[in-house]
N, CA, C and O of each residue as an XYZ file, in Angstrom:
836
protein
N       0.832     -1.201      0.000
C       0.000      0.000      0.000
C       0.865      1.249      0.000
O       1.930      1.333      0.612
N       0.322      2.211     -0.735
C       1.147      3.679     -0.935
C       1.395      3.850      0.403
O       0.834      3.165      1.258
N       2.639      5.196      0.791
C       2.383      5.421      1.640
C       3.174      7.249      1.371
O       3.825      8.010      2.086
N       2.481      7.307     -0.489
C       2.661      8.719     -0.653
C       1.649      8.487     -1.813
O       1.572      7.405     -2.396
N       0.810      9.658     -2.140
C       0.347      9.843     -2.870
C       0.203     11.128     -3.706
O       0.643     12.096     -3.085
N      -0.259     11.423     -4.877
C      -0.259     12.978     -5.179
C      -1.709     13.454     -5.689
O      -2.562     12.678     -6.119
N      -1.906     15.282     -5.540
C      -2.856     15.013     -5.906
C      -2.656     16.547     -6.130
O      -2.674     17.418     -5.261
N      -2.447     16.710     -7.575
C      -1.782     17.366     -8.204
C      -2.921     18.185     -9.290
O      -3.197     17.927    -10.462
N      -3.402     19.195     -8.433
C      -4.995     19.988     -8.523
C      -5.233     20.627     -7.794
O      -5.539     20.057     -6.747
N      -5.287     22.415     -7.755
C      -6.219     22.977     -6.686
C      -7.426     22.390     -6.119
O      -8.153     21.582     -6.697
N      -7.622     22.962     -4.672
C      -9.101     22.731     -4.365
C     -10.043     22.843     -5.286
O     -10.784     21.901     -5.567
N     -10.101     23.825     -5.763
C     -11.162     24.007     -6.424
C     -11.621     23.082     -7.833
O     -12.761     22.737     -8.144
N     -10.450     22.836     -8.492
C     -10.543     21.766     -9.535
C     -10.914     20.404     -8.951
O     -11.705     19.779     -9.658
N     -10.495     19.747     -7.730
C     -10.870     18.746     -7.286
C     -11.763     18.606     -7.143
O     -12.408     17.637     -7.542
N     -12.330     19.918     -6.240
C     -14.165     19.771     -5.937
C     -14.975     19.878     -6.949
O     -16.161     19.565     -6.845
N     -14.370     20.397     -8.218
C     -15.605     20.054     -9.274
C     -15.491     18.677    -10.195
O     -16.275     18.217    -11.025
N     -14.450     18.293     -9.810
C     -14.296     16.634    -10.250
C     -14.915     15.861     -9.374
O     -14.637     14.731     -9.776
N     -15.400     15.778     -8.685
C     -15.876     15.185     -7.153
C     -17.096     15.616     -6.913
O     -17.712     14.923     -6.103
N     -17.658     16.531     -7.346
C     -18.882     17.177     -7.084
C     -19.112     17.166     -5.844
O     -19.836     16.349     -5.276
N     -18.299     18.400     -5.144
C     -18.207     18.583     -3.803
C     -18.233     20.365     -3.944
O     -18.043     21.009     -4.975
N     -18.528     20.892     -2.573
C     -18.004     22.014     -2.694
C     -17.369     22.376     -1.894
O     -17.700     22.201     -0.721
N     -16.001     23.134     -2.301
C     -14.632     23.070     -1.685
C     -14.527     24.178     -0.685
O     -13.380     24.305     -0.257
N     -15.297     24.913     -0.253
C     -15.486     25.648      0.760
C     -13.722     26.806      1.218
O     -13.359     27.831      0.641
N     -13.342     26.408      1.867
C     -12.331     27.399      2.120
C     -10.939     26.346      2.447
O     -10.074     26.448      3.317
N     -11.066     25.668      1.734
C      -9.681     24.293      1.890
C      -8.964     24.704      0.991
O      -9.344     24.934     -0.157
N      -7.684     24.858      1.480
C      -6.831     25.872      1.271
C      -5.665     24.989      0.296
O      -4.498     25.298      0.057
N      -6.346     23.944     -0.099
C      -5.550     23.035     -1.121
C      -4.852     23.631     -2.375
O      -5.474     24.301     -3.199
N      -3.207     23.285     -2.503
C      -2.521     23.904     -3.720
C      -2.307     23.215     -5.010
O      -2.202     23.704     -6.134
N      -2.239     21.302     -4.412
C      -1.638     20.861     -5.605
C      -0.134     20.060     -4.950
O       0.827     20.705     -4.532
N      -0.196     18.783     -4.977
C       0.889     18.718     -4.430
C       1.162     16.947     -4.040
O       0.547     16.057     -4.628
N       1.991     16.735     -3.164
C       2.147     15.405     -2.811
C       1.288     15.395     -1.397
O       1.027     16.379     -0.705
N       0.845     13.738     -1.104
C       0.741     13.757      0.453
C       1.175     12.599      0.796
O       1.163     11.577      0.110
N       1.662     12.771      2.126
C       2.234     11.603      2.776
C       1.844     11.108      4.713
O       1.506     11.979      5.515
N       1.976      9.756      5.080
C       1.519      9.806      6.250
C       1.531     10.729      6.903
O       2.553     11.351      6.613
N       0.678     11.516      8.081
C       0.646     12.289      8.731
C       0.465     13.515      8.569
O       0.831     14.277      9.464
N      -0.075     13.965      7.522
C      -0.547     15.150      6.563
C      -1.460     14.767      6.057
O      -2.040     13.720      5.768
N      -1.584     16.691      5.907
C      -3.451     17.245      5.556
C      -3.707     16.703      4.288
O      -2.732     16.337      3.633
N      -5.068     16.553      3.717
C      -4.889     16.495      2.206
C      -6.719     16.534      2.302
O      -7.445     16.187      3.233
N      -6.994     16.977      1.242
C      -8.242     16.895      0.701
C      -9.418     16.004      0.835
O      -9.502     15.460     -0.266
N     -10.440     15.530      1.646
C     -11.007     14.479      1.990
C     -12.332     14.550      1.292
O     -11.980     15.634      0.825
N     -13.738     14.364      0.708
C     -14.880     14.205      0.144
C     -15.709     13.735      1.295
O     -15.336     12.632      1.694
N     -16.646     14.201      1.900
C     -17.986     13.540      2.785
C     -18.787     13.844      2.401
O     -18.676     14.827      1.669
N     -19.967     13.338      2.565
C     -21.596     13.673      2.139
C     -21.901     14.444      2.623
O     -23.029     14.903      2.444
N     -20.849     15.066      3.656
C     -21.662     16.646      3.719
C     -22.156     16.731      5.268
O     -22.572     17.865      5.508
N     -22.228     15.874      6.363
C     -22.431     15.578      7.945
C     -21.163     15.028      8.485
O     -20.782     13.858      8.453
N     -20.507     16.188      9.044
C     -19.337     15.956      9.631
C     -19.576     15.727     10.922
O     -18.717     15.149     11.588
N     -21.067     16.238     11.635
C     -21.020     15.909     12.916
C     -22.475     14.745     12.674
O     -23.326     15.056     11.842
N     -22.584     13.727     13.305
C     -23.094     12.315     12.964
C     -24.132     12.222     14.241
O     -25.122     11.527     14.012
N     -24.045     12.914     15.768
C     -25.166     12.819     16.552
C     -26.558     13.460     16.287
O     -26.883     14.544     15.804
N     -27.044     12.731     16.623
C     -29.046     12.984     16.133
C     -29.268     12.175     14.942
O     -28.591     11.410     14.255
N     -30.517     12.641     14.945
C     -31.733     11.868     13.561
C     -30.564     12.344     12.414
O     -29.861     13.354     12.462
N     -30.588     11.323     11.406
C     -29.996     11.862      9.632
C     -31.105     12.768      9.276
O     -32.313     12.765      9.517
N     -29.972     13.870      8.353
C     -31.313     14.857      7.962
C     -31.909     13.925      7.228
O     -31.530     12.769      7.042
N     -33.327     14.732      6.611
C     -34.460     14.088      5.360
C     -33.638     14.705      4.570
O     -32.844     13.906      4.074
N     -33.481     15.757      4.240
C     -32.621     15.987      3.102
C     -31.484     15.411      2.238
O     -30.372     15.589      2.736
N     -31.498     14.916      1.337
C     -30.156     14.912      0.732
C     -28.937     16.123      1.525
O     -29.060     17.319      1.789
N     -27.998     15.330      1.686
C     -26.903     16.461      2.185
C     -25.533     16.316      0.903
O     -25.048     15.221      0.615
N     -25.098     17.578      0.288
C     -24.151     17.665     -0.942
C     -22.839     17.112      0.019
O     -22.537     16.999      1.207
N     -22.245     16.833     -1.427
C     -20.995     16.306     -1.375
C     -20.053     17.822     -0.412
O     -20.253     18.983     -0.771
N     -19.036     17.459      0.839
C     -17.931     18.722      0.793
C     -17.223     18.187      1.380
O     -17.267     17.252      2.179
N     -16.189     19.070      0.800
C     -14.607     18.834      0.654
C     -13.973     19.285      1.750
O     -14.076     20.510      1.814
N     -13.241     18.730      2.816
C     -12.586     19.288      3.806
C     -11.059     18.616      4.045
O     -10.602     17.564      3.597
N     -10.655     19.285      4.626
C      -8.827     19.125      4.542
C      -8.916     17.687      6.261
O      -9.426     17.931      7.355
N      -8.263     16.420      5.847
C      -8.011     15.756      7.211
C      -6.728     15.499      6.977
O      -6.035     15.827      6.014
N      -6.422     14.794      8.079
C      -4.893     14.438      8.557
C      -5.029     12.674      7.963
O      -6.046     12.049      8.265
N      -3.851     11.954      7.070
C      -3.756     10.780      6.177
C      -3.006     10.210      7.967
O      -1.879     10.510      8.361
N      -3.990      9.403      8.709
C      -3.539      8.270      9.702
C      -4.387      8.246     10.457
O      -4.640      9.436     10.642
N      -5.051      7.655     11.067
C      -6.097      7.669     12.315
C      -5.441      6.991     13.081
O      -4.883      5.968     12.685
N      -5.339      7.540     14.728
C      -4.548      7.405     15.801
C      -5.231      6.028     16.044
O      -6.433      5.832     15.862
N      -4.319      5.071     16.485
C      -4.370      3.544     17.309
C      -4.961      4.094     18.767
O      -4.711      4.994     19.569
N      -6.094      2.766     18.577
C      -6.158      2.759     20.120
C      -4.977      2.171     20.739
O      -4.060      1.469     20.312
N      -5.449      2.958     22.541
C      -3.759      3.010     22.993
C      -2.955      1.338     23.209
O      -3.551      0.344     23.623
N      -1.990      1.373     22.942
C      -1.052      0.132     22.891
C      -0.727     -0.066     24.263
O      -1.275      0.593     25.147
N       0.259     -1.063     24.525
C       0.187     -2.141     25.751
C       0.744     -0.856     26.309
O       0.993      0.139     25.628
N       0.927     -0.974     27.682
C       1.913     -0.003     28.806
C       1.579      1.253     28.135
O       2.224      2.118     28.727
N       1.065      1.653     27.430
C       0.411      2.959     27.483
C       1.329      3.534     26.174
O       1.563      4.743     26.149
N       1.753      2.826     25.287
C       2.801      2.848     24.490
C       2.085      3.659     23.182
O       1.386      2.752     22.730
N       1.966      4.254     22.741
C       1.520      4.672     20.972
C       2.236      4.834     19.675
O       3.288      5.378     19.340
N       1.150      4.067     18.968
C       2.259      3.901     17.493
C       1.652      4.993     16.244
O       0.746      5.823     16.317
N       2.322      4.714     15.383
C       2.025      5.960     14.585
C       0.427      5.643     13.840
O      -0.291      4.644     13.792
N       0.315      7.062     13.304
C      -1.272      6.988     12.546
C      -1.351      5.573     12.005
O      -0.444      4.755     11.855
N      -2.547      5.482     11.767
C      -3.098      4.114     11.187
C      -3.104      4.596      9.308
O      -3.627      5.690      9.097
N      -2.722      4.057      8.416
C      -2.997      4.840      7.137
C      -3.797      4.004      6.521
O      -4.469      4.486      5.609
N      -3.940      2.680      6.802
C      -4.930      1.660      5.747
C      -6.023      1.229      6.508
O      -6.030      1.278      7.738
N      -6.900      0.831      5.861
C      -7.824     -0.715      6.658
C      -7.663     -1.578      5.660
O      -7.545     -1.263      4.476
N      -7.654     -2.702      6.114
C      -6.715     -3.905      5.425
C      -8.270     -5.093      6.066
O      -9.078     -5.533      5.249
N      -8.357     -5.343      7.295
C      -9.243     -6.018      7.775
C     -10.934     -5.332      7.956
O     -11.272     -4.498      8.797
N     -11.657     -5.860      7.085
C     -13.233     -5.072      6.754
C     -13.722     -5.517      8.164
O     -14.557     -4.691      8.535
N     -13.509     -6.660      9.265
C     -14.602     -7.119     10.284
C     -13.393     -6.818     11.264
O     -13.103     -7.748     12.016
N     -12.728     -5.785     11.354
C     -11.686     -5.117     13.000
C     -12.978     -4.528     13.453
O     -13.851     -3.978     12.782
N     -12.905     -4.794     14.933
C     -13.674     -3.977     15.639
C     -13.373     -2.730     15.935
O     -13.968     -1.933     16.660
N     -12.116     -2.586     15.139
C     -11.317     -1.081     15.177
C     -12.342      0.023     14.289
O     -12.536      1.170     14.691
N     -12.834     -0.419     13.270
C     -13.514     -0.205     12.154
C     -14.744     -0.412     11.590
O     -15.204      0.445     10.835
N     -15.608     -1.844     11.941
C     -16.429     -2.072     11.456
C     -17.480     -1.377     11.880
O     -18.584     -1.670     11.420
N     -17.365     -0.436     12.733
C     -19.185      0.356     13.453
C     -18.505      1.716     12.102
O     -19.406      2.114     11.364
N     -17.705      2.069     11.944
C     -17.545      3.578     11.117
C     -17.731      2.959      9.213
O     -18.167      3.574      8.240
N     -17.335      1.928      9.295
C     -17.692      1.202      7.787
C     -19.511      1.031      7.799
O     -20.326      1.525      7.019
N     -19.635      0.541      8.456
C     -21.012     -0.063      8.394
C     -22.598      1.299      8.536
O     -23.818      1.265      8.373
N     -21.370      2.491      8.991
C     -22.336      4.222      8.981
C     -21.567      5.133      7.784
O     -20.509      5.736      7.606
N     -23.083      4.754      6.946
C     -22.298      5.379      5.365
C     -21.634      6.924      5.668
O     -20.788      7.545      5.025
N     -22.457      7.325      7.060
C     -21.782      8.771      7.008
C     -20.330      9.125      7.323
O     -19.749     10.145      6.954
N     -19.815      8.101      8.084
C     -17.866      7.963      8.350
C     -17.500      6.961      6.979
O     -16.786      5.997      7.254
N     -17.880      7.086      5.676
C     -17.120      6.870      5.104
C     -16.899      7.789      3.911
O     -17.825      8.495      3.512
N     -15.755      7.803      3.353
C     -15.513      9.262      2.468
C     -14.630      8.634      1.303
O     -14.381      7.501      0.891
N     -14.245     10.084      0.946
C     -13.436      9.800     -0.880
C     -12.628     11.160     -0.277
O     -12.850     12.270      0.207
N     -11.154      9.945     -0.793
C      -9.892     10.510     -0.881
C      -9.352     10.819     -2.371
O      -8.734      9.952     -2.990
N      -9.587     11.974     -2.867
C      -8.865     12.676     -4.051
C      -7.342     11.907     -4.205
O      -6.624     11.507     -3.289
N      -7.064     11.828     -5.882
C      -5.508     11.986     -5.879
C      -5.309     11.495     -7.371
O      -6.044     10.613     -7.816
N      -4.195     12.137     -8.232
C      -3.963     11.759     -9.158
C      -2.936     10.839     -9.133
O      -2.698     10.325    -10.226
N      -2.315     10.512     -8.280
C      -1.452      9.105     -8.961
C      -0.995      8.757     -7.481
O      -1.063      9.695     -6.687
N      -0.400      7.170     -6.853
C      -0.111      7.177     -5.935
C       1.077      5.972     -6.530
O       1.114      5.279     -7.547
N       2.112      6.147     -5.184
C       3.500      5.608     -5.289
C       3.486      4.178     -4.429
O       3.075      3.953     -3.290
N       4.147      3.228     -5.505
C       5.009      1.816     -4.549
C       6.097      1.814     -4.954
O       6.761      2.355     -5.837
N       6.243      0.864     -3.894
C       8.565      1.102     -4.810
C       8.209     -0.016     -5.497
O       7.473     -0.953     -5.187
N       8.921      0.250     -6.603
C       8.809     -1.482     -7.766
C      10.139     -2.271     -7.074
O      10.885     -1.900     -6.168
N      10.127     -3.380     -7.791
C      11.223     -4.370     -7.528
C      12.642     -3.987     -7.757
O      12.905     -3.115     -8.585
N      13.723     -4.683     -6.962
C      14.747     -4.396     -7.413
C      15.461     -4.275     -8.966
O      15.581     -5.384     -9.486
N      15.849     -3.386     -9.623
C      16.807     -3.189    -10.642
C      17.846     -4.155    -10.531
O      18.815     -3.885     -9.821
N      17.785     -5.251    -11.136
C      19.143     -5.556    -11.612
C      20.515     -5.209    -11.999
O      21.573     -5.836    -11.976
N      20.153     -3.910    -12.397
C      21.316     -3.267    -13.215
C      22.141     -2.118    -12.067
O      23.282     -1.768    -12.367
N      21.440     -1.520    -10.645
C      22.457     -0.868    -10.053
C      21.755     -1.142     -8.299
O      22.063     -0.487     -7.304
N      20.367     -2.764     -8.393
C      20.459     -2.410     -7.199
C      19.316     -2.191     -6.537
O      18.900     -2.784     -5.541
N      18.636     -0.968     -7.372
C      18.111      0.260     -6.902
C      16.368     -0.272     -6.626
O      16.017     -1.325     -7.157
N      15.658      0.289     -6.031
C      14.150     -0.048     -5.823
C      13.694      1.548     -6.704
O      14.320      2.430     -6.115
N      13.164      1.948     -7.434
C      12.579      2.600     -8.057
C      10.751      2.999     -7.738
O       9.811      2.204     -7.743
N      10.724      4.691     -7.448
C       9.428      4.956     -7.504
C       8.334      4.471     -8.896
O       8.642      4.596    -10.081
N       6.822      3.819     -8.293
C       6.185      3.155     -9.409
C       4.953      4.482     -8.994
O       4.489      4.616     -7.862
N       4.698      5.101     -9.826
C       3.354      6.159    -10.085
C       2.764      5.468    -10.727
O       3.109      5.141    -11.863
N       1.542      5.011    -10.043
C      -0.055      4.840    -10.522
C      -0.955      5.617    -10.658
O      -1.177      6.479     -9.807
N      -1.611      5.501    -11.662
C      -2.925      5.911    -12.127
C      -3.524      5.927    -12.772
O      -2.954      5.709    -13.842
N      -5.127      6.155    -12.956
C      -6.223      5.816    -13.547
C      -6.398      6.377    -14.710
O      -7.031      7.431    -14.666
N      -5.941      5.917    -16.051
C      -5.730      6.355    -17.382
C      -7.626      6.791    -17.432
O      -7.799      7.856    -18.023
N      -8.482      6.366    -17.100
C     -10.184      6.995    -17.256
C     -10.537      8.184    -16.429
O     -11.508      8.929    -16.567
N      -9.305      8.248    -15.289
C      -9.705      9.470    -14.356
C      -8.846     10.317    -13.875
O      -8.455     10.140    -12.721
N      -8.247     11.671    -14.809
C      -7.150     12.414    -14.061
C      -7.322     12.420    -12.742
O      -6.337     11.928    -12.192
N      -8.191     12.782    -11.953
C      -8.640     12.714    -10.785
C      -9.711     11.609    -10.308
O     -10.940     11.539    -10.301
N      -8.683     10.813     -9.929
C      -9.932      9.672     -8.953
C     -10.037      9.847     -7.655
O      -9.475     10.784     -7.088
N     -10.881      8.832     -6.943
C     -11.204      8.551     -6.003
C     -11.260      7.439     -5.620
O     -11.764      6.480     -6.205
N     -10.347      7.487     -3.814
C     -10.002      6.318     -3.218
C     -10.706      6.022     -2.345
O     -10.735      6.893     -1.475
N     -11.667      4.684     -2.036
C     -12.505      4.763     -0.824
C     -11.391      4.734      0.784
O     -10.338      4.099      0.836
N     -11.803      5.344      1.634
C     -11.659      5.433      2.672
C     -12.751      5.696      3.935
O     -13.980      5.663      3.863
N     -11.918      5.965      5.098
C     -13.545      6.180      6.485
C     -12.935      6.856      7.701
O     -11.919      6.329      8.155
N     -13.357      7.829      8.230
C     -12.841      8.672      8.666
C     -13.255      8.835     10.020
O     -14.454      8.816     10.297
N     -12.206      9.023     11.062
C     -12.546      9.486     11.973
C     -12.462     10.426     12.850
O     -11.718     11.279     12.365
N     -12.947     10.867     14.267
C     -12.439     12.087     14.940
C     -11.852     11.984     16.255
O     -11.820     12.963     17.000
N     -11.279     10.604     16.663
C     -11.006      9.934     17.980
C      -9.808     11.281     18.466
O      -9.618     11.275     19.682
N      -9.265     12.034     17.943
C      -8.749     12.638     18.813
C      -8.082     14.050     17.137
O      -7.884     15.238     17.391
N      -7.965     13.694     16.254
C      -7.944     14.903     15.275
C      -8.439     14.394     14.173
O      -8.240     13.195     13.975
N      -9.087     15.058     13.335
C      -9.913     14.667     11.939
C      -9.233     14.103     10.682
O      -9.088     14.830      9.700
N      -8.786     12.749     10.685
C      -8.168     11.527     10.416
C      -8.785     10.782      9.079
O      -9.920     11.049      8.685
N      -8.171     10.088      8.600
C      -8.402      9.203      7.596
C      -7.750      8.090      7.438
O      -6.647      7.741      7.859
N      -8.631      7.487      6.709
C      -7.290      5.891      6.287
C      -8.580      5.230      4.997
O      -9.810      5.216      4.941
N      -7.194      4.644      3.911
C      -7.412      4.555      2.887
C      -7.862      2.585      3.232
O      -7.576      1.876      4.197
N      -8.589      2.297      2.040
C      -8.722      1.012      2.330
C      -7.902      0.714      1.657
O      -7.341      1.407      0.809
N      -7.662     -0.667      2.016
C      -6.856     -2.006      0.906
C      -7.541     -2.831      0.336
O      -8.446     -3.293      1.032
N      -7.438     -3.317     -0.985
C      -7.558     -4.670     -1.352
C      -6.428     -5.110     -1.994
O      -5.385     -4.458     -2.035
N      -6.705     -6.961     -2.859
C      -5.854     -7.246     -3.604
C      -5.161     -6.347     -4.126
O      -5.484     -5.214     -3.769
N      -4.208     -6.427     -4.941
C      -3.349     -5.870     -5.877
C      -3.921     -6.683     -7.253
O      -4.124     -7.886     -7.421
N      -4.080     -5.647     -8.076
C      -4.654     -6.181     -9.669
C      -3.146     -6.558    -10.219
O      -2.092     -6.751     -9.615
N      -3.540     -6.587    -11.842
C      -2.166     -7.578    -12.717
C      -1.237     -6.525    -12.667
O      -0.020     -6.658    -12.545
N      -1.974     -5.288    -12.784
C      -0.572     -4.354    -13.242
C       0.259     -4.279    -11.805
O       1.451     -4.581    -11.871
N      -0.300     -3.888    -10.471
C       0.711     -3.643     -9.489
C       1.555     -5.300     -9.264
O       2.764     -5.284     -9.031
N       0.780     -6.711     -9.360
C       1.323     -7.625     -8.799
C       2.580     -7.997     -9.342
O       3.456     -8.596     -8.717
N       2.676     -7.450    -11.087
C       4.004     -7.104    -12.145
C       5.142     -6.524    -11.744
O       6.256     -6.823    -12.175
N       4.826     -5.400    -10.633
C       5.574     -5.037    -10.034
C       6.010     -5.642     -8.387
O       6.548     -4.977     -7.502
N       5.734     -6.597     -8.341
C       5.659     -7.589     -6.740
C       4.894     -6.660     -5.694
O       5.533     -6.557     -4.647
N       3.986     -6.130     -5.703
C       3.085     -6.026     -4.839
C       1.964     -6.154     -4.619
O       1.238     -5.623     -5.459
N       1.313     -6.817     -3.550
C      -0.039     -7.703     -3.573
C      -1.175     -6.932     -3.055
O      -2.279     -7.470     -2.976
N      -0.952     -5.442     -2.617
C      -2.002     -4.977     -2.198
C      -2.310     -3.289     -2.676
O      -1.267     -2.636     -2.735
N      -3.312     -2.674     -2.946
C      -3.459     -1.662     -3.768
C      -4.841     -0.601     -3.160
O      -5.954     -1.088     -2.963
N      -4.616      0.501     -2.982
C      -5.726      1.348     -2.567
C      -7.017      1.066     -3.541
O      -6.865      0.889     -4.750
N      -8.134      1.043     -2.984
C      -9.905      0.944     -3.550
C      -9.836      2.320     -4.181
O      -9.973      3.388     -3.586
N      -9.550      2.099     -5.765
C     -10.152      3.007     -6.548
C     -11.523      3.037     -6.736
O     -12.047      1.924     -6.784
N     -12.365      4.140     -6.874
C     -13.856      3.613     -7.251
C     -13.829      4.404     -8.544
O     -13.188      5.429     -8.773
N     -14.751      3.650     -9.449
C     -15.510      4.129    -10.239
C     -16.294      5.114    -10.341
O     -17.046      5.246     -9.375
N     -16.428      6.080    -11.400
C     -16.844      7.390    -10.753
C     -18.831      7.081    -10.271
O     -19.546      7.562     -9.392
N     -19.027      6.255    -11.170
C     -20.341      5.797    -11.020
C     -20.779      5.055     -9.504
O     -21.891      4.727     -9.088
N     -19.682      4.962     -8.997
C     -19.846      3.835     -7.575
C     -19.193      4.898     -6.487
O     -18.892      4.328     -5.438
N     -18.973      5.993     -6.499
C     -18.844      6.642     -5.721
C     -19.986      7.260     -4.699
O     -19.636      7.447     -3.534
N     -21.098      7.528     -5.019
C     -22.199      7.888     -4.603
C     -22.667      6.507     -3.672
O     -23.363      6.553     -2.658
N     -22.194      5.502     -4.187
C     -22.856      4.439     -3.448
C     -21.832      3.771     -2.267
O     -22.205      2.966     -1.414
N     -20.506      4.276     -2.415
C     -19.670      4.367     -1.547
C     -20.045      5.190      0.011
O     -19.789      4.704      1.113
N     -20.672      6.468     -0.214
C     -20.749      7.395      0.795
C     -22.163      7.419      0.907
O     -22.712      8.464      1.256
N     -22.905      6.266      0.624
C     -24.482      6.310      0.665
C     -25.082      5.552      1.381
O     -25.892      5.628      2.305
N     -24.346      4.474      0.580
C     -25.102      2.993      0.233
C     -24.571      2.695      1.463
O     -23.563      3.192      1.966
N     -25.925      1.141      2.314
C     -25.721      0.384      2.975
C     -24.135     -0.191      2.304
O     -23.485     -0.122      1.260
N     -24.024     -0.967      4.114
C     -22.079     -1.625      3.905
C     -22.765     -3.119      3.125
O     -21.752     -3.593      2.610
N     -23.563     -3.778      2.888
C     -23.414     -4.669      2.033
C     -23.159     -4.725      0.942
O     -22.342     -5.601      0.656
N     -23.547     -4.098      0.110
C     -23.560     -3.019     -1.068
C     -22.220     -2.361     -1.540
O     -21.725     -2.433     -2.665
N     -21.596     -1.507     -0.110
C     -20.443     -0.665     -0.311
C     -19.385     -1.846     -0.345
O     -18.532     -1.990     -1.221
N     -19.602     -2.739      0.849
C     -18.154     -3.546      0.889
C     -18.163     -4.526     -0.494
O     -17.096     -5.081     -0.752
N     -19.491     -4.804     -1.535
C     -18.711     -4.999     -2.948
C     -17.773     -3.987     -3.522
O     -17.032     -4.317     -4.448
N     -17.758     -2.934     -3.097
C     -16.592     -1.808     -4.033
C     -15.540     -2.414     -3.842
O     -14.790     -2.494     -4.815
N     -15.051     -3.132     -2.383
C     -13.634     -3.113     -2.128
C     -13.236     -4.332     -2.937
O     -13.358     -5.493     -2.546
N     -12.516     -3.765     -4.658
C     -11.881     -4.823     -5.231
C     -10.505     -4.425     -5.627
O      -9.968     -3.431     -5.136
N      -9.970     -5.125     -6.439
C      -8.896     -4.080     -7.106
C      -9.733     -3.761     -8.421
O     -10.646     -4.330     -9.019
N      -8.909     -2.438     -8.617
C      -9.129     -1.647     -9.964
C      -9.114     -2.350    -11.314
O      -8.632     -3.473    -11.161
N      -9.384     -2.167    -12.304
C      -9.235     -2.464    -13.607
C      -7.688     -2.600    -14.287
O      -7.108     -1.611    -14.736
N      -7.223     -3.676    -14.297
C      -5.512     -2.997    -14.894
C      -5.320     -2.996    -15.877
O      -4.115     -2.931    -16.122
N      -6.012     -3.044    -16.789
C      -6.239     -2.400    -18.005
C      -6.198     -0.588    -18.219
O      -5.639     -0.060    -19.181
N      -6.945      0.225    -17.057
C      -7.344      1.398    -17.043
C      -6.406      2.041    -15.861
O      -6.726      3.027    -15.197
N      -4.809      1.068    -15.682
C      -4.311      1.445    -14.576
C      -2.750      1.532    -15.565
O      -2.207      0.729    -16.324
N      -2.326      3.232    -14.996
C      -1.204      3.761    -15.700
C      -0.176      3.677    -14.549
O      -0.539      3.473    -13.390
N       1.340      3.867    -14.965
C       2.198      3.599    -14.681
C       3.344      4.393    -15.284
O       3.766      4.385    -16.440
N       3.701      5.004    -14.340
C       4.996      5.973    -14.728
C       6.191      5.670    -13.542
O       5.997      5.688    -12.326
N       7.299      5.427    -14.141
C       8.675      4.593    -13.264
C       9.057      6.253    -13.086
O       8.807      7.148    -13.893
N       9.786      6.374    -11.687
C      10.481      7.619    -11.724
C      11.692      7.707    -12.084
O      12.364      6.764    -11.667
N      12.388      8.641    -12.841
C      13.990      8.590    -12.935
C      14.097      7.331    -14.044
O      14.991      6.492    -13.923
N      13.125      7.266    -15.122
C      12.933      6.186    -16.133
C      13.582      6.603    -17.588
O      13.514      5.826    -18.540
């Protein structure tokens, strides 16, 4: 799983790819990496106590922090942000998966694994992915507020194109059509999204190539 991604678009261009509105997120264009802000998508109820409105609530765009803090470790010990969900039935997770309103869309135009070793000096080389159908996609994720306004990207398999490069696991791209049903839809429904991507419709740029 990445553990940099880019997302290389003002706010404002994102939120109209996303059909969100980008409010005062002060987004430039840029890389993100564990423990940094970056651009997040919710349906629009950031605070979740009481009745759901009747209303439809719009898509908006707000800036969170890429890790959601661990509950606390043995002897009172703490480890760093959480950046994936990897396991759909953790009790870490499954009450914020299963409330379409803690789950969201993470913006980004291409995200990084190291490919395999080079033969020729050695070297592990940056692998840039991305969605040749979507300058700007969207990664499912689910968000929380246990102590600062957090995120973490899901995992699944790794499709043909990343496993080419020896890695078996790959952020939930969605379809732009399955996005709505990501941040909507009952979790029976949503947890079909979590597959790998198409690798056919999955690009690849080596860095320093």
């Amino acid at each position: 799983m990445p553990i940099i991604y880019r997302l290389d678009a003002p706010a404002r261009d994102v939120a109209r790819a996303m059909g969100a509105a980008a409010g005062e997120d002060p987004w430039r264009g840029g890389p993100v990496s564990g423990g940094g802000f970056a651009p997040v998508v919710t349906m629009g109820r950031e605070f979740v106590a009481g009745p759901r409105p009747e209303q439809r609530q719009p898509r908006r765009m707000v800036p969170r922090l890429w890790g959601v803090p661990p509950p606390p470790a043995a002897f009172g010990e703490r480890r760093h942000g959480i950046l994936t969900v990897r396991n759909l039935e953790s009790p870490f997770w499954i009450g914020n998966l299963r409330n379409s309103e803690f789950r969201c869309l993470v913006p980004a135009t291409a995200f990084m694994e190291w490919g395999k070793v080079d033969p020729r000096d050695g070297k592990r080389r940056q692998n840039w992915f991305g969605a040749a159908d979507q300058p700007i996609f969207a990664m499912a994720a689910v968000w929380k507020d246990s102590e600062v306004p957090s995120f973490a990207l899901l995992s699944c398999e790794a499709n043909a194109a990343l496993r080419a490069e020896g890695r078996d696991a790959m952020p939930v791209i969605l379809p732009p059509e399955a996005q709505d049903l990501w941040l909507r839809g009952d979790w029976k429904r949503a947890a079909a999204l979590v597959v790998p991507y198409s690798s056919s419709l999955t690009t690849l740029r080596v860095a320093g190539a």
